[in-house]
PAZAVEX-325055 format. One line per 3 residues: for each residue x, y, z of N, C-alpha, C. Coordinates in nm, 4 decimals, padded with zeros to 6 digits. Example, Ala and Ser with C-alpha at 12.3 -4.5 7.8 and 13.67 -1.06 7.14 Angstrom:
2
01.3190:-00.5690:00.7800:01.2300:-00.4500:00.7800:01.3200:-00.3300:00.7800  01.2850:-00.2250:00.7080:01.3670:-00.1060:00.7140:01.2900:00.0030:00.7870
//
This chain:
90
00.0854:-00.1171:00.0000:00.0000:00.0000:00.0000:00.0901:00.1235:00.0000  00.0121:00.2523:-00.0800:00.1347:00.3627:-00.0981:00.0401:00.4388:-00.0887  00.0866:00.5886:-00.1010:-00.0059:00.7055:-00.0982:-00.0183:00.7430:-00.2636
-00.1261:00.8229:-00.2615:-00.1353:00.8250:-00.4060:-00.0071:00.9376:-00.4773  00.0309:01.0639:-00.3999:00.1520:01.1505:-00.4224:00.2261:01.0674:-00.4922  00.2633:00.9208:-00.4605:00.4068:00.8239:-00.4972:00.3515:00.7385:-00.6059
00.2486:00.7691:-00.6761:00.2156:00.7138:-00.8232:00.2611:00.8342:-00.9281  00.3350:00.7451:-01.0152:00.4045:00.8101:-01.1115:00.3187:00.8121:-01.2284  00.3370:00.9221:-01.3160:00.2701:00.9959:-01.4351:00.2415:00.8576:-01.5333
00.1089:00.8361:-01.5206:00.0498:00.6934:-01.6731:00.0346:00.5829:-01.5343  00.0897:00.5719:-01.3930:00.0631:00.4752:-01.2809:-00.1021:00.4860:-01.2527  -00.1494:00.3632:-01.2527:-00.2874:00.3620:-01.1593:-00.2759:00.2857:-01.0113
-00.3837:00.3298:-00.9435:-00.4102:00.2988:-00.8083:-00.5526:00.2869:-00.8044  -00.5709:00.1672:-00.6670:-00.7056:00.1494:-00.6286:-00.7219:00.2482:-00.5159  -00.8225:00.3206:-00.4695:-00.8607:00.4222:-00.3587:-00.8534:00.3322:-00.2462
-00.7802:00.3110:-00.1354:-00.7974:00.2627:-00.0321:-00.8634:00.3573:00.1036  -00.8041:00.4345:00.1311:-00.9136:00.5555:00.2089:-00.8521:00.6610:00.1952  -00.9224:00.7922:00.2976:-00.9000:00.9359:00.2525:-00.8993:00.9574:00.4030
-00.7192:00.9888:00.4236:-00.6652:01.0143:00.5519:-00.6541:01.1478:00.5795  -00.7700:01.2429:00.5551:-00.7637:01.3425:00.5381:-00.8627:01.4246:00.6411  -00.8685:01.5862:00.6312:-00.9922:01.6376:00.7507:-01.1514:01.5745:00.6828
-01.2166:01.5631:00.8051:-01.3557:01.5361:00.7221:-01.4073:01.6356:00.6056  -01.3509:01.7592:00.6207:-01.4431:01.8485:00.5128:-01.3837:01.8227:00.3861  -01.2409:01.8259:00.3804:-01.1821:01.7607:00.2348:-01.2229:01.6345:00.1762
-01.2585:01.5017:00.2838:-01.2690:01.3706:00.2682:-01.4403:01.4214:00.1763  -01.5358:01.4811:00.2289:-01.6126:01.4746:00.1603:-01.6446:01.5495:00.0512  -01.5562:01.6558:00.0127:-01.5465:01.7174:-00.1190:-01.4894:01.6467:-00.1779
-01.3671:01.5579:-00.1931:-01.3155:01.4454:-00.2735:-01.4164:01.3364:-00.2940  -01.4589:01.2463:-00.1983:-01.5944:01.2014:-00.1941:-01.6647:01.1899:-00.3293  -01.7990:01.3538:-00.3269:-01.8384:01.3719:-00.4674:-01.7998:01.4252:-00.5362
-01.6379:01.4082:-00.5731:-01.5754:01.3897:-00.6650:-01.5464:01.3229:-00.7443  -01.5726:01.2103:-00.6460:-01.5064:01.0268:-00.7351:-01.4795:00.9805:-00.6268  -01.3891:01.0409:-00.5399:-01.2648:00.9736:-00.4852:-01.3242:00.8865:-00.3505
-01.3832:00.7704:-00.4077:-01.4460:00.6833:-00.3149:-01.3487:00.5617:-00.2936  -01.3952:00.4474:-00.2415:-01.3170:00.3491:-00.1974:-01.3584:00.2396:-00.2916  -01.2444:00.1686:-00.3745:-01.1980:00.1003:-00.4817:-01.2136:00.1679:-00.6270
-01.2025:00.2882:-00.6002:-01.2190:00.3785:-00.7352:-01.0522:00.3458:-00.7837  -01.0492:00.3894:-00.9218:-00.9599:00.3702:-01.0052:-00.9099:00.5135:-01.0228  -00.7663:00.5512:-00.9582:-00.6840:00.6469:-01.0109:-00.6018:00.6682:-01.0190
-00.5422:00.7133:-01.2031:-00.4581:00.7392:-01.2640:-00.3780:00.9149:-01.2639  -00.2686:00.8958:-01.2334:-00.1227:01.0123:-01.2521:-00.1541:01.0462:-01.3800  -00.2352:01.1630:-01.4366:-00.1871:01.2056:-01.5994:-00.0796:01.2753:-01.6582
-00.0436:01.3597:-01.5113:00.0705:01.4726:-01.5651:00.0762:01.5403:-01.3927  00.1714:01.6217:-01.4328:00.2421:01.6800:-01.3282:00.2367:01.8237:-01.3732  00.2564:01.9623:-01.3137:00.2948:02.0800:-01.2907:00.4759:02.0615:-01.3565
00.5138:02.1712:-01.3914:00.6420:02.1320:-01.4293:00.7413:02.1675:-01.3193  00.6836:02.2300:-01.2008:00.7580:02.2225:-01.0668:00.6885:02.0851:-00.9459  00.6267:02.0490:-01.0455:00.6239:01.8790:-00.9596:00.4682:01.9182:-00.8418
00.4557:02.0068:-00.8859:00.3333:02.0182:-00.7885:00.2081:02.1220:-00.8256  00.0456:02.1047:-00.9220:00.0007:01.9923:-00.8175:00.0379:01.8878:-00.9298  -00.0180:01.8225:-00.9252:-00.0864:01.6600:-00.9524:-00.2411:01.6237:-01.0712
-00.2348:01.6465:-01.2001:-00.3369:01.6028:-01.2336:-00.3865:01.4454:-01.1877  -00.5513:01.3788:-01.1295:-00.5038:01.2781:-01.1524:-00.7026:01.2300:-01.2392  -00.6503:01.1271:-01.2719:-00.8145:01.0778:-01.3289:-00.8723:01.0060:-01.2607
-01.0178:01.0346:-01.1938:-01.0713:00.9675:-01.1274:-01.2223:00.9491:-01.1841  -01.2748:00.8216:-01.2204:-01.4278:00.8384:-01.2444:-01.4579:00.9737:-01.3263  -01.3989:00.9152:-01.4281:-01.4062:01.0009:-01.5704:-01.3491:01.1458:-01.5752
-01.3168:01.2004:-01.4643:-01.3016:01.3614:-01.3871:-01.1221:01.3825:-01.4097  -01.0739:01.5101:-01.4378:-00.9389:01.4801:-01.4327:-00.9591:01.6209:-01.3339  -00.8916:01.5955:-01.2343:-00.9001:01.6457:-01.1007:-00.7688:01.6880:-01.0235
-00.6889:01.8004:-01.0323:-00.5465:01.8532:-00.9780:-00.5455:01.8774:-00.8369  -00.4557:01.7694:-00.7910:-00.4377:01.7726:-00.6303:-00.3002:01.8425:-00.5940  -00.2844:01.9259:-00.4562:-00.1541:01.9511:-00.3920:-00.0672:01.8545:-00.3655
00.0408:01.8007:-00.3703:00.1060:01.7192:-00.2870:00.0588:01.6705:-00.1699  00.0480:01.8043:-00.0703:00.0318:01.7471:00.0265:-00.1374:01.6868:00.0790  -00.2180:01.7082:-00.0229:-00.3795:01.6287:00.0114:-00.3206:01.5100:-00.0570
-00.2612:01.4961:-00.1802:-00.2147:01.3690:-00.2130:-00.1469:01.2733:-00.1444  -00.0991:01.3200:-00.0279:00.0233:01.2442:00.0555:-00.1026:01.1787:00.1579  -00.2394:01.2301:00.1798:-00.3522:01.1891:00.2557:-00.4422:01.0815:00.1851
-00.3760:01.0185:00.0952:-00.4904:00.9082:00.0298:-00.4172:00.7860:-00.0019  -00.4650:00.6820:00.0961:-00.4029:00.5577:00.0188:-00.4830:00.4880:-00.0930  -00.3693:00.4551:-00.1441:-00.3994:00.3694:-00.2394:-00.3043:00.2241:-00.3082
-00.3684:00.0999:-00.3661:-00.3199:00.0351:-00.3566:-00.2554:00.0176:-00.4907  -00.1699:-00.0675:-00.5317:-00.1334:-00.1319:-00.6542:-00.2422:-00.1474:-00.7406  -00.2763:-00.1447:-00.8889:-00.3503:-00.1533:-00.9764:-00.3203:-00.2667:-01.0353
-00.3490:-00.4063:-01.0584:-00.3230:-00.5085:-01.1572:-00.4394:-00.4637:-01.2739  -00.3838:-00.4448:-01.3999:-00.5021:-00.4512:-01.5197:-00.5016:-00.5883:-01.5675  -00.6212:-00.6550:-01.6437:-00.6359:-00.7491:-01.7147:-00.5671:-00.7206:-01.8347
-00.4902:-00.7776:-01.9160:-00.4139:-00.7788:-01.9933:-00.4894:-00.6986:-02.1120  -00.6510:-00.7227:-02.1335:-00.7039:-00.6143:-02.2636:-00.7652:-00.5146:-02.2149  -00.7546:-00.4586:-02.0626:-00.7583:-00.3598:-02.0332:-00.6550:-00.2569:-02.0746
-00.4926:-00.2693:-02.0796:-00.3615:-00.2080:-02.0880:-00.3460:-00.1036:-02.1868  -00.4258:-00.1474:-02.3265:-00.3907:-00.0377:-02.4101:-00.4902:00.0931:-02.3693  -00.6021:00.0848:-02.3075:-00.7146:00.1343:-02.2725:-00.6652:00.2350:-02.1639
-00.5717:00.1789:-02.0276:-00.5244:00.2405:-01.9674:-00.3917:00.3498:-02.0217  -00.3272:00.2858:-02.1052:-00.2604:00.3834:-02.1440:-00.3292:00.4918:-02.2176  -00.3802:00.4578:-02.2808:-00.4416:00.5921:-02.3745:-00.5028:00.6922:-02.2826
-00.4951:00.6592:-02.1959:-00.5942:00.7343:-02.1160:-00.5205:00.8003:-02.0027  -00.3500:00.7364:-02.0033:-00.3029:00.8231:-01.9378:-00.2148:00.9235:-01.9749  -00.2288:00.9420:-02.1147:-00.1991:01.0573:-02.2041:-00.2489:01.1504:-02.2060
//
């Protein structure tokens, strides 16, 4: 298990929880950012901060440090999922 900050640009993650204040946890929330949601690193700031990332169709720019508040787990894709994920993390 990692935080989502430490997924690299085209990396996906499963949402494990949102270690965050309650008022952020629930603006992320109805955002997407629920538990076993799927999210992908699209790009970066070119000083590394924030964070585009894709969640439930939404491409959504986080700070570092709310990013450093969300775990998330390893992503295994099914093998004809892969090209799907990449394209999508372009």
């Amino acid at each position: 298990m990692s935080v989502l900050s430490e997924l690299a640009v085209g990396e996906c993650g499963i949402l494990v929880a949102l270690d965050l204040p309650e008022s952020v946890q629930n603006h992320l929330m109805h955002m997407g950012f629920v538990p076993d949601a799927q999210v992908t690193a699209l790009r970066r700031a070119p000083a590394g901060d924030p964070t585009v990332y894709l969640v439930d169709g939404l491409e959504i720019a986080l700070r570092h440090e709310t990013a450093e508040g969300i775990r998330v787990r390893p992503f295994e894709a099914a093998a004809e999922d892969a090209p799907q994920l990449a394209e999508a993390a372009r």
